[in-house]
C-alpha positions as CSV (number, residue, x, y, z in Angstrom):
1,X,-19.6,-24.5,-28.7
2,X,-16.1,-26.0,-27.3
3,X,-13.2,-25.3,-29.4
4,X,-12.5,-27.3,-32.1
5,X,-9.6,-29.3,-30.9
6,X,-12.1,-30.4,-28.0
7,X,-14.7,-31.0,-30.6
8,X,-13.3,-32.8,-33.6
9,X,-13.4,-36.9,-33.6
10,X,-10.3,-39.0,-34.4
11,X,-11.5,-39.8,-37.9
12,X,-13.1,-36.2,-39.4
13,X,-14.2,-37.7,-42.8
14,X,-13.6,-35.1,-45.7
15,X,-16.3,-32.6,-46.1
16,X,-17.3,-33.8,-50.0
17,X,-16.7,-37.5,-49.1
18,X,-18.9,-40.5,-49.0
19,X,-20.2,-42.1,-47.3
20,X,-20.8,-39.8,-44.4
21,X,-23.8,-42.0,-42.1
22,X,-22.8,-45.3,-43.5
23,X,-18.6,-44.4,-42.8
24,X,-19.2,-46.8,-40.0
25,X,-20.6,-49.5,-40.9
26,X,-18.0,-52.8,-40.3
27,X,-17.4,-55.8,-42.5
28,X,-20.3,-58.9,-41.8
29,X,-23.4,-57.9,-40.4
30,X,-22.3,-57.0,-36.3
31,X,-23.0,-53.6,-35.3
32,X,-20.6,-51.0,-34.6
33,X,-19.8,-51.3,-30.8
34,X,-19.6,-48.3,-28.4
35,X,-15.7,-48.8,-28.2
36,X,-15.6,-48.5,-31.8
37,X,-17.7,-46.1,-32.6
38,X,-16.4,-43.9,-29.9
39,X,-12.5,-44.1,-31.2
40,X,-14.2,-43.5,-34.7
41,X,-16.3,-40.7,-33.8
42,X,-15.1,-39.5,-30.6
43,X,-17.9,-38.7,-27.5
44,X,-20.9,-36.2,-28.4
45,X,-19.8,-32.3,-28.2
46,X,-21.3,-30.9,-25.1
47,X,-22.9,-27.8,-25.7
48,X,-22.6,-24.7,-23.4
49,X,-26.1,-23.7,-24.1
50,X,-29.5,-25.7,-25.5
51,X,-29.7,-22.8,-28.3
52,X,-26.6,-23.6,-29.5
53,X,-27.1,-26.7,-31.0
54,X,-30.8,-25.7,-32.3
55,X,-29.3,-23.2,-34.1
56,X,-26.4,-25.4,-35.5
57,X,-29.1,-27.6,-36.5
58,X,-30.9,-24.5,-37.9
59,X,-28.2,-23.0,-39.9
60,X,-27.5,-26.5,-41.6
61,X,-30.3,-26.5,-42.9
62,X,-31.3,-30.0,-42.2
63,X,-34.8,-31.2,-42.5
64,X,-36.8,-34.5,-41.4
65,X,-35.9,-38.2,-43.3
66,X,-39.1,-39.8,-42.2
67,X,-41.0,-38.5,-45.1
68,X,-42.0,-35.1,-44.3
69,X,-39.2,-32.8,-45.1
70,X,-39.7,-30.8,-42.1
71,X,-37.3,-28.2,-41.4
72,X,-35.9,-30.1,-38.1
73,X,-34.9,-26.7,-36.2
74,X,-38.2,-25.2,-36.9
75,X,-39.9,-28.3,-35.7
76,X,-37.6,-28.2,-32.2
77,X,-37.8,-24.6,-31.6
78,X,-42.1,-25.5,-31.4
79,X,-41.5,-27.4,-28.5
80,X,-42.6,-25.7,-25.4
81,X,-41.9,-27.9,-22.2
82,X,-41.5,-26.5,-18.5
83,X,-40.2,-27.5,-15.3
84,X,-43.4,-29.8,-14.6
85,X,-44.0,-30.3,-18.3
86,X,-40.3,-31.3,-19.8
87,X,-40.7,-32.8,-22.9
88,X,-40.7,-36.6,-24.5
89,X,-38.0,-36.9,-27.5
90,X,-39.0,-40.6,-29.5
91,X,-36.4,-42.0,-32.0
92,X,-38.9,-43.0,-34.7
93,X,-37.4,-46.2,-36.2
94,X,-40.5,-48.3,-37.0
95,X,-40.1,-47.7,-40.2
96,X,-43.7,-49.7,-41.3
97,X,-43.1,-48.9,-44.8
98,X,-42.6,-52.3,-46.5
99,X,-40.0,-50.8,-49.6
100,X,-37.9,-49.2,-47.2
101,X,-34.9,-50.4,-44.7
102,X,-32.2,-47.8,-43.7
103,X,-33.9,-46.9,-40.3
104,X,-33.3,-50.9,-39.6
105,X,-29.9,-50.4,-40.9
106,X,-28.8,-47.8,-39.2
107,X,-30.3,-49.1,-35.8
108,X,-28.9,-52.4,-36.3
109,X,-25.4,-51.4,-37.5
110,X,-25.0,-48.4,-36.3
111,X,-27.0,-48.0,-32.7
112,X,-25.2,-45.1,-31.2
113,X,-24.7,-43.0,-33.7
114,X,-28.8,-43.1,-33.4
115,X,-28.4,-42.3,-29.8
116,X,-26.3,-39.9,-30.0
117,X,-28.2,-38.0,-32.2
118,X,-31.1,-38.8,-29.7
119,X,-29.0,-37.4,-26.5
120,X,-28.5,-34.3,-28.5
121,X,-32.1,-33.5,-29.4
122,X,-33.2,-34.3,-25.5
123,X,-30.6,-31.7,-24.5
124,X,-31.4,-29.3,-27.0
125,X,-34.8,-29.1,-25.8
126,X,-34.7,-30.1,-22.4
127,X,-36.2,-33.6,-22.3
128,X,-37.0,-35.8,-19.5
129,X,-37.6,-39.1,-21.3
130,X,-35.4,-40.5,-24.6
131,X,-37.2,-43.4,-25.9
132,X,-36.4,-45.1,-29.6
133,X,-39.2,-47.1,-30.9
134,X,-38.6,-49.8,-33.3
135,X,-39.5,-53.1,-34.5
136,X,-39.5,-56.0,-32.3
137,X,-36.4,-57.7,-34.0
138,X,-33.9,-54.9,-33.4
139,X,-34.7,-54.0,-29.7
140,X,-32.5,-56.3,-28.1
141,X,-29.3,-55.1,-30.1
142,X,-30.5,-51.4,-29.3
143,X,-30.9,-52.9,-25.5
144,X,-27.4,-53.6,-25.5
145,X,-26.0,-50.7,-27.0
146,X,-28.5,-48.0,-24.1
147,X,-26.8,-50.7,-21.6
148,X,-23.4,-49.7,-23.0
149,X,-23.5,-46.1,-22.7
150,X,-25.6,-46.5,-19.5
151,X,-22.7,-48.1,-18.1
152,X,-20.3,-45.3,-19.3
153,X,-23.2,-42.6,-18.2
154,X,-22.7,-41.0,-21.7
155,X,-26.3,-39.6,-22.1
156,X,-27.6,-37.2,-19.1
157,X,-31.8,-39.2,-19.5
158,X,-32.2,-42.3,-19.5
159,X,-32.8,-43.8,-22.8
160,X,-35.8,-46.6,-22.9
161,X,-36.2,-49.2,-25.7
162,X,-40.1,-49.4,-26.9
163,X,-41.5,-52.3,-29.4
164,X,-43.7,-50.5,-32.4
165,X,-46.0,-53.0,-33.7
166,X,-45.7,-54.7,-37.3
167,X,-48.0,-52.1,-39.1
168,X,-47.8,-49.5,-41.8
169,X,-49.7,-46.7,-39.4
170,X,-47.4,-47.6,-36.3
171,X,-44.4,-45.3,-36.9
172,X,-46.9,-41.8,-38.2
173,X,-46.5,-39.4,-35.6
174,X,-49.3,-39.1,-33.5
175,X,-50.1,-43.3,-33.6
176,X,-46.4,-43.1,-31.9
177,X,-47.8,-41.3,-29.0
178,X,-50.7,-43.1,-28.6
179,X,-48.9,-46.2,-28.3
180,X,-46.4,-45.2,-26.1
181,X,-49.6,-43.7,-24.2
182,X,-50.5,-47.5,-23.9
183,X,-52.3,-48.0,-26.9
184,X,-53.5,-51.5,-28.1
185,X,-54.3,-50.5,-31.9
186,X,-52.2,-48.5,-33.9
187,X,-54.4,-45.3,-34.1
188,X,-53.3,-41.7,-35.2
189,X,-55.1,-38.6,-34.0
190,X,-57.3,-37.1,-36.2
191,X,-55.4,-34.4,-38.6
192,X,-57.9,-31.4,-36.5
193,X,-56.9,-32.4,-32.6
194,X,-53.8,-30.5,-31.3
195,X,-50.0,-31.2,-32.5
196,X,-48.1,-33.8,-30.4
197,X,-45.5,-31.4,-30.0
198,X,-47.9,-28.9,-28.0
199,X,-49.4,-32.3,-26.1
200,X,-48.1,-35.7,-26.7
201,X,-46.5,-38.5,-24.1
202,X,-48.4,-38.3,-21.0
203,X,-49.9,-35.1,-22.1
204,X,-46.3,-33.6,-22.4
205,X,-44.8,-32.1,-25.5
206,X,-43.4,-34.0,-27.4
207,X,-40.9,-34.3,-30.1
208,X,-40.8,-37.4,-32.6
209,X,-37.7,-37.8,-34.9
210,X,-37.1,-40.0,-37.5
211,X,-33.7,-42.4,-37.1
212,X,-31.6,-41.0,-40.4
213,X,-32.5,-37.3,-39.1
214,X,-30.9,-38.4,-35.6
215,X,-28.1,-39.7,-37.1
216,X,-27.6,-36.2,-39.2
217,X,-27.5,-34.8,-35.8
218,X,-25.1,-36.4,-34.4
219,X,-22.8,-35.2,-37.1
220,X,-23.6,-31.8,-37.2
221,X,-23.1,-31.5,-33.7
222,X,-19.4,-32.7,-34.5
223,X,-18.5,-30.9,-37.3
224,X,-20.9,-28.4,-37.7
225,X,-23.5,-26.5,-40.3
226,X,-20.8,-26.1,-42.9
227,X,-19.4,-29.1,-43.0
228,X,-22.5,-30.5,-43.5
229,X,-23.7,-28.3,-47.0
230,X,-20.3,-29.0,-47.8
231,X,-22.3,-31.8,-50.0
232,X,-26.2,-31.5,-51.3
233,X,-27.6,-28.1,-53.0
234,X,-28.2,-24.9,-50.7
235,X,-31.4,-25.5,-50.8
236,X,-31.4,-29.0,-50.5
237,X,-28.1,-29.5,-48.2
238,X,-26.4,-32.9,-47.1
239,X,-27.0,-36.3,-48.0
240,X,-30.1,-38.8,-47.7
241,X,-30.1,-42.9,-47.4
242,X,-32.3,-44.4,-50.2
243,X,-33.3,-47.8,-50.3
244,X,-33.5,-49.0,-54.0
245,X,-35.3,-52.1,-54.8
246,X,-35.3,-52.9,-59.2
247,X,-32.2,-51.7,-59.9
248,X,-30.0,-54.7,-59.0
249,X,-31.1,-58.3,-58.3
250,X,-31.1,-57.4,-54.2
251,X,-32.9,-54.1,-52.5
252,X,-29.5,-51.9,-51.8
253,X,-29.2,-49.0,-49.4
254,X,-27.6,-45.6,-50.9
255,X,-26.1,-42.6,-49.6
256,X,-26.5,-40.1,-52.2
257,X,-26.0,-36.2,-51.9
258,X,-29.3,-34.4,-52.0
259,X,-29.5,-32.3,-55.3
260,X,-28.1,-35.3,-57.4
261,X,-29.4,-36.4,-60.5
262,X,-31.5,-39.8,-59.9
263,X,-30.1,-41.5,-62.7
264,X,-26.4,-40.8,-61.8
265,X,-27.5,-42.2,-58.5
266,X,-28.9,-45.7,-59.4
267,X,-25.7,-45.5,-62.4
268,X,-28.9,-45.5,-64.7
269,X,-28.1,-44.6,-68.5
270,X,-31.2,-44.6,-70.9
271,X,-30.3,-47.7,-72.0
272,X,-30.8,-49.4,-68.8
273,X,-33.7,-47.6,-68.2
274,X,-35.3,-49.0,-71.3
275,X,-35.9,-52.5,-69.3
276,X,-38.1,-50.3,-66.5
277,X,-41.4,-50.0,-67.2
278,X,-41.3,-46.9,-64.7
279,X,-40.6,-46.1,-60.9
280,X,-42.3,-45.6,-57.8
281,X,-40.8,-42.6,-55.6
282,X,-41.6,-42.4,-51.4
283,X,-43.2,-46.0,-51.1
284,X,-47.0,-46.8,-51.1
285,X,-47.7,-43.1,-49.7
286,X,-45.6,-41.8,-52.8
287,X,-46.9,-42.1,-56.3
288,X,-45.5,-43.2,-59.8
289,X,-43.3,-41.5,-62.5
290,X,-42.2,-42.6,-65.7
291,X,-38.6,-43.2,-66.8
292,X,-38.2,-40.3,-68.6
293,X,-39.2,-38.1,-65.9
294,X,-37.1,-40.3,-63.2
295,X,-33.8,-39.9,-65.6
296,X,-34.6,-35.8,-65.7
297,X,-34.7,-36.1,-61.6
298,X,-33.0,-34.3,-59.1
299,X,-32.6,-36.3,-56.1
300,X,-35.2,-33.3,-53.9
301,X,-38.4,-33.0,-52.1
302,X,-39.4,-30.8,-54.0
303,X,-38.5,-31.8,-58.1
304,X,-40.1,-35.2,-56.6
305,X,-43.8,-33.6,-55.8
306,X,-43.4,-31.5,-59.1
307,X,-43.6,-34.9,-60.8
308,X,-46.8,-36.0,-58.6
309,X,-45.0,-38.0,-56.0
310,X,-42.7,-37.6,-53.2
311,X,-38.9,-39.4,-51.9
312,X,-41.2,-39.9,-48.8
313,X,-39.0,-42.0,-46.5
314,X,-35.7,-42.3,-49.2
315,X,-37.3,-44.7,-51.4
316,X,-37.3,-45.4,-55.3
317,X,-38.4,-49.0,-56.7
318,X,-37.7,-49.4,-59.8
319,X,-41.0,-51.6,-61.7
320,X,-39.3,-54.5,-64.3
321,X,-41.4,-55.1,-67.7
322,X,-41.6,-58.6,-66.3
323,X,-44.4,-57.3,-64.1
324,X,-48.0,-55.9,-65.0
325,X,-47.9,-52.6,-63.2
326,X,-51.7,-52.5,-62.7
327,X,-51.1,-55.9,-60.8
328,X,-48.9,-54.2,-58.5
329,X,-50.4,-51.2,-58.3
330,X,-53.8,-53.6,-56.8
331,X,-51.9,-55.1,-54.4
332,X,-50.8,-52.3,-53.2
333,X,-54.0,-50.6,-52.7
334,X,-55.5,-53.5,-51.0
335,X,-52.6,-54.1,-48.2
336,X,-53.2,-50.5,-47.3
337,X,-56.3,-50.9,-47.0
338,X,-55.9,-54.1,-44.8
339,X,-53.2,-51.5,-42.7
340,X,-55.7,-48.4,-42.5
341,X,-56.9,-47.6,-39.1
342,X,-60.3,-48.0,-39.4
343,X,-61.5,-44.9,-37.6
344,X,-63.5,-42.6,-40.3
345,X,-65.1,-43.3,-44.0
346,X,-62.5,-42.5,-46.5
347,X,-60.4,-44.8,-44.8
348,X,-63.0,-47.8,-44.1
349,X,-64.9,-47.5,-47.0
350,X,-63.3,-45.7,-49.6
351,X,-59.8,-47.6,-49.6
352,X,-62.0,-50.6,-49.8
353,X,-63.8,-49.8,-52.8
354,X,-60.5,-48.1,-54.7
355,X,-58.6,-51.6,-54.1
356,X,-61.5,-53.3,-55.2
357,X,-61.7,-51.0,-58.3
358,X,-57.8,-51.3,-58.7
359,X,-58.5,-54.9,-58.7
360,X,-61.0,-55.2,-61.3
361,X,-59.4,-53.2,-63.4
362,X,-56.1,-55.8,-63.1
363,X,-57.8,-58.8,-63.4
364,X,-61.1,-58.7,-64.4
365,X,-60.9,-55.7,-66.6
366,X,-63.9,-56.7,-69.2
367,X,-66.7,-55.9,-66.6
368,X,-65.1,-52.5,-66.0
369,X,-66.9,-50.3,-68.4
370,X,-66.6,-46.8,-67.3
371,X,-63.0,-46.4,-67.7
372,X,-60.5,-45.1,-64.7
373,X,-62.2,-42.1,-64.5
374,X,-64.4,-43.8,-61.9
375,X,-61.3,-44.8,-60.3
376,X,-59.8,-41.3,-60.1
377,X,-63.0,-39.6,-59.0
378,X,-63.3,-42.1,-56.2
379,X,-59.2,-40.7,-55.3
380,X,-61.0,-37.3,-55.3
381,X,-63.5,-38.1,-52.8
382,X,-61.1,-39.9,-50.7
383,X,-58.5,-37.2,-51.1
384,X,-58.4,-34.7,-48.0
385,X,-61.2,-36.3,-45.8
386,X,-59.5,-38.7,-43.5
387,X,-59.0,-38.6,-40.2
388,X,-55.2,-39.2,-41.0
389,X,-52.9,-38.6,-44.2
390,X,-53.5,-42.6,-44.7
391,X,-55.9,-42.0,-47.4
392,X,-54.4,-39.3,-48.9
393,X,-51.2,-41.0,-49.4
394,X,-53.6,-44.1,-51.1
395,X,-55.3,-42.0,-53.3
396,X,-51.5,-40.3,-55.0
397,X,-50.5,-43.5,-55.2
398,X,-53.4,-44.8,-57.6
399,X,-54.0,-41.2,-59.3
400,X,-50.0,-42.1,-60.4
401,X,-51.0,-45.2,-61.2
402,X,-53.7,-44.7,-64.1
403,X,-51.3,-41.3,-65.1
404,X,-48.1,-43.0,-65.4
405,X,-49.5,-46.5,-66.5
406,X,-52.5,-45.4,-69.0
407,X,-51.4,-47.2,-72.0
408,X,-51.8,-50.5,-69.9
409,X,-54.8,-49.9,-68.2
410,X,-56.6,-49.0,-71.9
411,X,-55.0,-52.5,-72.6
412,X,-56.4,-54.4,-70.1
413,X,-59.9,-52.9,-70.8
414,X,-59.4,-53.5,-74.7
415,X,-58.3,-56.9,-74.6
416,X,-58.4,-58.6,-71.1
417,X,-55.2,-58.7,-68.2
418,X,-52.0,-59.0,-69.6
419,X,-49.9,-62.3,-69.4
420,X,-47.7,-60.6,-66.5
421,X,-50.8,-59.7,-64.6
422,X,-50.1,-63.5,-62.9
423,X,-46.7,-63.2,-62.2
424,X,-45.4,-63.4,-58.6
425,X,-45.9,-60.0,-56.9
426,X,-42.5,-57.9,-57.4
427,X,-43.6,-55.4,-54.2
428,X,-43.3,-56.5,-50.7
429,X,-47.0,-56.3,-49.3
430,X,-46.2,-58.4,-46.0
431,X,-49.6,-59.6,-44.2
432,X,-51.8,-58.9,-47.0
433,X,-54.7,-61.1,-47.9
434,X,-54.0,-60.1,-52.0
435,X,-53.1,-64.0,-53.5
436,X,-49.7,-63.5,-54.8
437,X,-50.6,-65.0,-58.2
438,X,-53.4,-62.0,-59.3
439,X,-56.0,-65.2,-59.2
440,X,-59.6,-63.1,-58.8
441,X,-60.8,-62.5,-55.5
């Protein structure tokens, strides 16, 4: 690695300080130029060695944003390219989850931070194709800013700019490769066929990194392993963008240390948590807890899956009384059933029937006789059998919902839907064919 004086940007923000990814971001809505963000940041170290930086990465102990929480050294050091098989590295920024919105952020606002991260990885694992995929409305800023650097040949590959469709699936890792293979559908591999990483783009390995975990690259490149636990837990090291929809009358974008206590992240006393009925963790693929449990939170992986869910993609959504839960909780099963891919049974036929149950139990709960242990048996059959993790993902997400919401679902069965169950749907469930009133189907 060069010597810190060759290494260290013009601005080096404090080890303990925040923000650290969003230190960038400018006043309006205009992204941080190339001009700016270079005298801010100063130009990507160039490493002596490819090992070097895998094992800075390594050491820091950072691990995938995109919802997996995969150790993103491990994950890099699996790639195995050669001279006539150089790998593919894709910036994942399609982000199809509906609740969450830093990977548009930081793409909008902050492009080349992104690419740099991006550059990095390619070098690290000797890539012969940079590509970030994202939604249609961001690719001609991201144009502009590959144009930028292309003109100041900052990046060693050329960098292309792909359009993910507008679909839940499109941004899961092997549906990435299939589109870029020229897909038409949105389609991931079944969970049995060979990693992408062994044969992806073109049949070549290939490496697929979320945005954020980019981003946490491009500073750890810079400043290095230490610098980056310098904030976060040693198991749980650095910091994580959360998008928080509940907690204040707009969704809001957070940079929180990992380890931190949820409720001393959303400024959440018991009091305020009182007006919450509870909170979804990692999106529609995530699952429910309760607002006692969500005040007791760390902000981890792993305290979030002891609790039943996951932070998925840096999400929490906090649910207002305001709102029937079980309302929600229908919609929500029924736009992912609409978004499924539509290759195997648990996805066309048993999503179908658990929104359908999910909806009963909503709207027209006095036909629905057998109680929701129908409901979680079908999650059980579901659970596991998929071509993809799209099922599995449905199925956590209702489990939670009958655990976490049980009082209200004995409600609805006792005396009819509640008076919230036709209020305006609180979570985003774009393209869905769900009427946004709870009228029966």
């Amino acid at each position: 690695m060069s010597s810190p004086a060759t290494t260290m940007p013009p601005l080096t923000p404090a080890a303990s300080a925040l923000p650290r990814l969003l230190a960038g971001i400018v006043s309006g809505d205009t992204a941080c130029g190339l001009e700016e963000h270079l005298a801010r940041w100063g130009a990507p170290p160039v490493h002596a060695a490819a090992f070097e930086l895998v094992d800075l990465v390594g050491n820091s102990g950072l691990r995938g944003h995109g919802g997996g929480w995969f150790p993103v050294a491990q994950k890099w050091r699996s790639i195995r390219g050669g001279r006539l098989r150089r790998p593919v590295v894709v910036a994942n920024g399609a982000e199809g989850e509906p609740t969450s919105a830093k990977d548009a952020l930081l793409l909008g606002r902050l492009p080349h931070l992104v690419l740099d991260g991006l550059s990095l990885a390619g070098a690290a694992v000797n890539a012969s194709r940079l590509v970030v995929y994202l939604p249609a409305r961001l690719a001609r800023g991201v144009e502009d800013a590959v144009e930028e650097r292309r003109r100041l040949r900052i990046d060693p590959v050329q960098i292309d700019v792909v359009v993910a469709p507008d679909r839940f699936l499109a941004g899961q890792e092997s549906a990435v490769v299939n589109m870029l293979d020229g897909g038409r559908e949105v389609r991931p591999s079944f969970v049995a066929i060979e990693s992408v990483r062994d044969r992806g783009v073109n049949g070549r390995p290939t490496l697929v990194q979320n945005v954020e975990t980019l981003a946490h690259v491009s500073f750890i490149a810079r400043f290095g392993p230490s610098w980056f636990r310098a904030l976060g837990t040693e198991k749980a090291p650095g910091t994580m963008l959360v998008t928080v929809t509940g907690r204040w009358p707009d969704s809001r974008i957070l940079e929180a240390p990992l380890g931190a206590p949820i409720h001393a992240v959303l400024g959440l006393s018991q009091g305020d948590a009182s007006s919450f009925r509870g909170a979804l963790l990692g999106g529609y693929g995530g699952g429910w807890v309760n607002m006692p449990t969500l005040l007791d939170l760390p902000l981890t992986e792993e305290a979030a899956r002891q609790a039943g869910s996951s932070l998925g993609a840096g999400i929490i959504a906090l649910l207002p009384h305001s709102v029937c839960p079980l309302a929600e909780a229908a919609r929500v099963a029924r736009y992912m059933q609409e978004q499924g891919a539509g290759q195997c049974g648990p996805c066309v036929r048993g999503l179908a029937d658990l929104a359908a149950m999910m909806e009963e139990l909503a709207f027209r709960p006095f036909g629905f006789r057998v109680g929701t242990q129908r409901i979680a048996g079908l999650c059980d059959l579901v659970e596991g059998r998929g071509a993809c993790r799209h099922p599995d993902g449905v199925a956590r997400f209702v489990r939670s919902s009958l655990a976490v919401f049980a009082e209200e679902a004995a409600s609805h069965m006792r005396d009819g839907p509640c008076q919230q169950t036709r209020a305006r749907g609180f979570l985003p469930c774009p393209q869905s064919a769900v009427p946004v009133m709870g009228e029966p189907l």
